[in-house]
N, C-alpha and C positions, 0 to 999 in steps of 0.2 A: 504494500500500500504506500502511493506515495504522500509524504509530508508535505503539509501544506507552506507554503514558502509564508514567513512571517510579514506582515503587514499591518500598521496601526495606523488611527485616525486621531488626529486629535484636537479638541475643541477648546477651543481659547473662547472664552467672553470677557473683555475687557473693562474695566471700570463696572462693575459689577456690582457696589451697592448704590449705584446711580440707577444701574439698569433695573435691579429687582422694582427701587422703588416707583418707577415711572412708567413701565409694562401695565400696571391698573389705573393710572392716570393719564388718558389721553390729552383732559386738557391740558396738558405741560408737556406734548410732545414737541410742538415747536419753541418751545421758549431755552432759554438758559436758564440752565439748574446746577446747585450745589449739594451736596450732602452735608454736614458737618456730624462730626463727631468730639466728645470732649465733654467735662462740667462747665456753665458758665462760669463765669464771663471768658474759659480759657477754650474754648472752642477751636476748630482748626477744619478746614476743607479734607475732605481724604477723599472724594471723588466724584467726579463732576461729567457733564455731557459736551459733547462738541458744541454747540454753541455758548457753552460758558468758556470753553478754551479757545474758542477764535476770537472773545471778548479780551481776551490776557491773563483770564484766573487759572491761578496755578494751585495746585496743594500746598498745603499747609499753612495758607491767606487764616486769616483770624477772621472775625464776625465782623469788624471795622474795617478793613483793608476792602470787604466783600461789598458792603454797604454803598461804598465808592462807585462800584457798577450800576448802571440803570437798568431798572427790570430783569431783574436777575431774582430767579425762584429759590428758597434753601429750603434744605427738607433736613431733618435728624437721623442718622443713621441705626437703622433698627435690623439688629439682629436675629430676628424671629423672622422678619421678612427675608431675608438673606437664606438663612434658613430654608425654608418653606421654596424658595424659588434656586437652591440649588439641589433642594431634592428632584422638584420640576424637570430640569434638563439633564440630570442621572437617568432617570425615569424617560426621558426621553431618546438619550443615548443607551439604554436596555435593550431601547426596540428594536437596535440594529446588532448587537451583540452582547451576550451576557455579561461579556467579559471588560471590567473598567475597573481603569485604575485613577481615586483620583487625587491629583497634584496642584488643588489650589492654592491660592495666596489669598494674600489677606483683603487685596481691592481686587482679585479677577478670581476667576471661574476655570481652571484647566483640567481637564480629563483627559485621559489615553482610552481607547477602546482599541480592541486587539479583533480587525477586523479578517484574521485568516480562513479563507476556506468561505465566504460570505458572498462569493462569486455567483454561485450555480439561483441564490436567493434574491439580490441588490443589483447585480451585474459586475463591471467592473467599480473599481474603487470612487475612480473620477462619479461614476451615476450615483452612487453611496456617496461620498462627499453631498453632492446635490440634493438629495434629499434629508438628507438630514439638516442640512442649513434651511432648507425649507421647513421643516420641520421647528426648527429651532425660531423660525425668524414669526411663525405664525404663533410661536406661544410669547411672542413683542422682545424678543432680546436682536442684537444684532453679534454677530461673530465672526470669528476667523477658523478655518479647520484646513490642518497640514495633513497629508498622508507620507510617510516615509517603510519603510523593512526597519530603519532603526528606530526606538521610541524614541529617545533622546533627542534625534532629527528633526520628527514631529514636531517636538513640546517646541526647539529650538527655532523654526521655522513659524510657525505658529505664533511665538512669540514676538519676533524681531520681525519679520515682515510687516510692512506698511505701505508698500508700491505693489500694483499690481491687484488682480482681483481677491477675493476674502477667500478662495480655494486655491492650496498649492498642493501639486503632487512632485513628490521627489522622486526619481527612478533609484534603482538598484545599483551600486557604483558610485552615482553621481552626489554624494552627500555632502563631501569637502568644498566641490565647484559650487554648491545649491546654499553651503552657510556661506560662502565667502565671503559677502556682501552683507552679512548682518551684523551690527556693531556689536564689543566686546563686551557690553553692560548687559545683556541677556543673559550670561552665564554668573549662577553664583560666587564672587570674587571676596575673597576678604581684604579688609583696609589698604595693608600693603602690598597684595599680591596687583591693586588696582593704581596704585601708585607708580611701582616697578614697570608695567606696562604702560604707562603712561609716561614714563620718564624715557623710557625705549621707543617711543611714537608707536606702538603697537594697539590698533584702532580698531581693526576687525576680526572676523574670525577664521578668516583667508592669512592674514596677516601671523595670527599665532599658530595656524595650523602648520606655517612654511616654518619656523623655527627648529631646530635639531632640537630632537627628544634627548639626545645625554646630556648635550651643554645645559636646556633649559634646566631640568632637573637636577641638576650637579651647581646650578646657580640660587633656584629659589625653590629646590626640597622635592619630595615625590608627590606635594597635594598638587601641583601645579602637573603631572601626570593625566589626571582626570580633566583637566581644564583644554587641555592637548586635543584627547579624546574625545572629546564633546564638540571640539570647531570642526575636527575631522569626520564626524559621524559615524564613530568606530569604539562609542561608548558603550558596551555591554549593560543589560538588564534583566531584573528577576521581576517578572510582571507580579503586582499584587491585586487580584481584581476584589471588589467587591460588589456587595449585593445589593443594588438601594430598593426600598419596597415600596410598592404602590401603594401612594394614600391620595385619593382624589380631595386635597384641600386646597384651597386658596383665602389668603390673609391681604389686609392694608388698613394700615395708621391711617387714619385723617388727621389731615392737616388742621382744621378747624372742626370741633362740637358740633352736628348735626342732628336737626330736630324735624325738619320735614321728611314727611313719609315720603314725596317724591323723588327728592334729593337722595335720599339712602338707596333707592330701588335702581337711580341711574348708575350710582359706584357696583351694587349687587347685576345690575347686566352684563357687565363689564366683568365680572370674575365668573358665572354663567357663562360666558364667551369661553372660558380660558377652561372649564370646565366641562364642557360639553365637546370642546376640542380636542380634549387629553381621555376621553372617553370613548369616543370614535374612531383613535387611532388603533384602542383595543379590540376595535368592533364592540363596544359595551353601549349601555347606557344608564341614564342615573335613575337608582330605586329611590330614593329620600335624599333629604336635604336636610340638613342640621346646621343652624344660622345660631350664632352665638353673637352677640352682643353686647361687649363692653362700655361702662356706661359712668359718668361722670359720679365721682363719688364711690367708686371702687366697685363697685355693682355689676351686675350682668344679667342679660334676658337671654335666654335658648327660647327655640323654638324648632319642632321635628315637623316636616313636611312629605307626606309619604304616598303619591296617589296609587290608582288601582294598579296600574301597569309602570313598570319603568320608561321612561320617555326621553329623548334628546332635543324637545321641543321648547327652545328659550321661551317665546311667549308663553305657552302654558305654566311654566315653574315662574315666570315673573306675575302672571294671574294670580297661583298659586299664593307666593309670598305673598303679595298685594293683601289678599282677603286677609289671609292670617295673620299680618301684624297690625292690619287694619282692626279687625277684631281684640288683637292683646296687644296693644301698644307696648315701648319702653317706657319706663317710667322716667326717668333724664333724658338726658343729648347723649346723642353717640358719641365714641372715641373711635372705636375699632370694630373691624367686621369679617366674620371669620365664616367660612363657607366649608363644611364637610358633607361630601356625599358618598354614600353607598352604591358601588356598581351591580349593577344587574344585568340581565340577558336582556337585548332588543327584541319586543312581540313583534309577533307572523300571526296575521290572521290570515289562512287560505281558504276562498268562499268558493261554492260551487256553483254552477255558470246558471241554474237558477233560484240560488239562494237570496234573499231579501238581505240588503245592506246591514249593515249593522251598527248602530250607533258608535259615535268615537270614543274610546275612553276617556279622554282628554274634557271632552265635554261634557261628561256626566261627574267627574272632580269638580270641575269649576263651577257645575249647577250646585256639587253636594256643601263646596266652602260656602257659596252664599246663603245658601239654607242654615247652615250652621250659625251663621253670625248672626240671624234671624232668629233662629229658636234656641241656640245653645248645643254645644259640641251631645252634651249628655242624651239629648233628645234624639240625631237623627247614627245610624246602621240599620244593623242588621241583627233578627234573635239568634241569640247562644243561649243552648240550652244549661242550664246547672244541674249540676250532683246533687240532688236534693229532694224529696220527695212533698217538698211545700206546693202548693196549690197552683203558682205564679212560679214555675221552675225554669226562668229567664231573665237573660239581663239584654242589654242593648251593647253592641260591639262592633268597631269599624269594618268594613266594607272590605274584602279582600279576595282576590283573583287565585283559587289556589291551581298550583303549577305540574301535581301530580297526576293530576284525576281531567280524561277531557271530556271534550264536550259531548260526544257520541256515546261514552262510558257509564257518565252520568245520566244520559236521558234514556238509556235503558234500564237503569234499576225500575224495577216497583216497589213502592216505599205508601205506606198507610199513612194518611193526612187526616187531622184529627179538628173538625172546625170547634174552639170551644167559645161557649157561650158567656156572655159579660152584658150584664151577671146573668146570673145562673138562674133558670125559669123554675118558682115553684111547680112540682107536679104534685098528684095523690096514687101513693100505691099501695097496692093490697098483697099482704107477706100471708105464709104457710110456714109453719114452722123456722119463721127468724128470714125465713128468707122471700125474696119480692118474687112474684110469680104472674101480678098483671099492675097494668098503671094507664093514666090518663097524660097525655100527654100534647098540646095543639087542638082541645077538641075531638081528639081519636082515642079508641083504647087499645092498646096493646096488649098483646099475649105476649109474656116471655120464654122465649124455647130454650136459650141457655144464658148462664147467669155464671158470672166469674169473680169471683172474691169473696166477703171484701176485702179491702186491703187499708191501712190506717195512714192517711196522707197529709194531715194537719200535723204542725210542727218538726221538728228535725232532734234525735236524740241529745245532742249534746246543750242544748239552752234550754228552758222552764217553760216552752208553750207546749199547752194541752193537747194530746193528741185523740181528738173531737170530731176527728169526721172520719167514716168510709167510704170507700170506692170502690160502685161495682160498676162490672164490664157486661154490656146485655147485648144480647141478640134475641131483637123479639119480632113482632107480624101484625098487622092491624088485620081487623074482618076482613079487607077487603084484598088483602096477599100482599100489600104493601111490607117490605123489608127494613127494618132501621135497627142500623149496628148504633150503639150509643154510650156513655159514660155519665151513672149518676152518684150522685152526693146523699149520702145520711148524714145529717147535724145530729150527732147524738146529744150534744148541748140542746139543745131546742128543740131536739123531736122530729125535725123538718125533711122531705123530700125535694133534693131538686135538682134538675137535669144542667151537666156542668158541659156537655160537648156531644158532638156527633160522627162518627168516623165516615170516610167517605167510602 
């Protein structure tokens, strides 16, 4: 079997707590932005977007130096956001290969993905590259991805290019000729090792690669070996991959306390976008929604949003929200808005060619929210039956699509339906030793042919109510050969007969 010849891809995103923060806020996609990081009043820029750096802000500008600028956006640098949107593009670079290894920094985003053997699936490397920059660019980051045989090539490539388009491929061989051109500051150097090259006019990595390996090393030591190595493309590596796990969330700080329900639903489409995107790359869709709400005052409001079918339909989940927070508002201004959903399988309904339409499910969520906020969550499902032999052996329970049992499966059981009466119609009947043997019942009398119990169905063993009533099961005949299967009630409290239901 032959060995797949080694090949890696690797994705630089640069200035990366700029980008996390500004992928959910479009309105700030055209402006100039800062991040700052820092306690006041000692704040300091650590990363910012192009058109705050064709303005002349540079890192590590103070909160006064920045002020200077006109119209110049800052935003605070949050680590949870960071967080959260370097899981994102893990998660994203998974799709193309299991295998990542990742090597970021503290302002960028760099991964390795070990793309060997991904031929026969992606195509060649160059169509790989391209989709996954597409990929990457539709969940709002912009980036750069190197492919090299060597990692190190990659990472190197990837990082110090700036000319030329956001995909480079290196061939096989040509690693030395492909770093030449990239300055010496890309490589991790320490104080002096960066000094000594500078004092030698040694500027690129062409420049250090031409240097004789014994003199170098015999002048500034064997760490400067590895430094060699690395402009050469002839660094050796022990790939470390790991695992990052799906979690369909999405998070963002507001800049300002928000108290319109409008206002909130425009930032919540925009993470719906990004959501509904990361879910269809799986072929998935989302089963719930779970929206947490942090709120001025240290506070927070959840809310679980779960309709019948999982769906990938923005407007429906933004209907959805709408009603439901419309209905339980927050009780402050918002700070923060957090977005977790649950993947599910995308429904198939396949109709036959003269089967009658069938309502959407989408539509019958959005009729059952408004209903709800109308009469109260408590009021409107579906019965479930209780464990219980009390009288009313029901509760009310959401609405739910089960995924085991279909449709064909279900409509051939025979199942006994039981219509019970409320309340319950006094009748008069006539017993034979203890037991009922005819009764009056609508104006007709019945004969009873067979009689089933009784059975004692007032209260439940374990609490102090009286267990007061019996229940028999009849099957009885009017004169006239009429049939009625039925279920009556003794009040042995009161003496009383009366018919509680009738089977169909």
């Amino acid at each position: 079997m032959t060995k797949a010849v080694e090949t890696y891809a690797c994705l630089y995103v640069k200035e990366f707590p700029a980008q996390a923060l500004l992928r959910l806020r479009p309105e700030l996609q055209n402006k100039a932005c800062v991040v700052m990081e820092g306690k006041p009043p000692l704040q300091t820029v650590c990363s910012l977007n192009t058109k705050a750096r064709l303005l002349g802000i540079e890192r590590g500008m103070t909160q006064v130096e920045v002020d200077t600028f006109p119209k110049v956006a800052i935003l605070t640098r949050s680590q949870q956001t960071e967080t959260a949107a370097k899981a994102i593009l893990l998660e994203c670079a998974g799709a193309f290969s299991p295998r990542i290894e990742d090597r970021s920094e503290d302002v960028s985003l760099l991964c390795g993905v070990d793309i060997a053997g991904t031929r026969g699936l992606f195509g060649p490397p160059e169509i790989l590259a391209r989709s996954l920059l597409q990929r990457v660019r539709s969940l709002g980051f912009s980036a750069r991805i190197a492919i090299s045989s060597n990692f190190h090539a990659a990472i190197c490539m990837a990082r110090g290019q700036t000319q030329g388009g956001p995909i480079q491929v290196i061939l096989a061989g040509d690693e030395a000729q492909a770093l030449s051109s990239l300055p010496l500051a890309i490589l991790g150097m320490t104080e002096v090792q960066r000094e000594v090259f500078a004092h030698w006019g040694i500027r690129t990595l062409g420049m250090l690669a031409n240097l004789p390996e014994k003199e170098l090393i015999a002048r500034m030591g064997q760490g400067v070996k590895r430094l060699r190595q690395l402009a050469r493309g002839e660094m050796p590596h022990l790939f470390q991959p790991v695992e990052p796990a799906f979690t369909l969330e999405e998070r963002i700080e507001l800049d300002t306390p928000v108290e319109l329900l409008e206002s909130l639903l425009f930032v919540i489409g925009v993470m719906l976008d990004q959501l509904i995107l990361r879910a269809k790359a799986r072929i998935l869709a989302l089963a719930s929604i779970t929206i947490t709400l942090s709120l001025e005052g240290a506070g927070s409001h959840t809310r679980i949003i779960r309709p019948a079918l999982p769906s990938t339909d923005k407007q429906l989940w933004i209907k959805l929200l709408h009603l439901d927070l419309a209905a339980h508002p927050p009780s402050a201004a918002i700070l923060n808005v957090v977005l977790h959903a649950e993947p599910g399988s995308t429904s198939k309904v396949q109709l036959g060619l003269f089967s009658p339409q069938l309502p959407e499910a989408g539509r019958l969520d959005v009729t059952l929210a408004r209903v709800k906020a109308i009469l109260g969550e408590e009021n409107i499902g579906c019965a479930v039956l209780e464990d219980t032999h009390a009288p009313e052996p029901y509760r009310i329970g959401s609405f739910t699509v089960p995924s085991n049992e279909s449709a064909i499966s279900a409509s051939e059981q025979s199942r006994t339906a039981v219509r019970q009466l409320r309340p319950p119609e006094a009748i008069s009947v006539t017993l034979q030793e203890s037991k009922p043997t005819h009764f009056w019942f609508r104006e007709r009398r019945y004969t009873i042919e067979h009689a089933y119990g009784p059975w004692r169905v007032s209260g439940d063993w374990w609490n102090s109510t009286l267990w007061g009533m019996e229940q028999w099961d009849l099957v009885a005949r009017a004169h006239d050969g009429a049939m009625l299967c039925c279920s009556m009630l003794h009040d042995l409290m009161h003496k009383e007969w009366q018919m509680a239901g009738l089977y169909d």
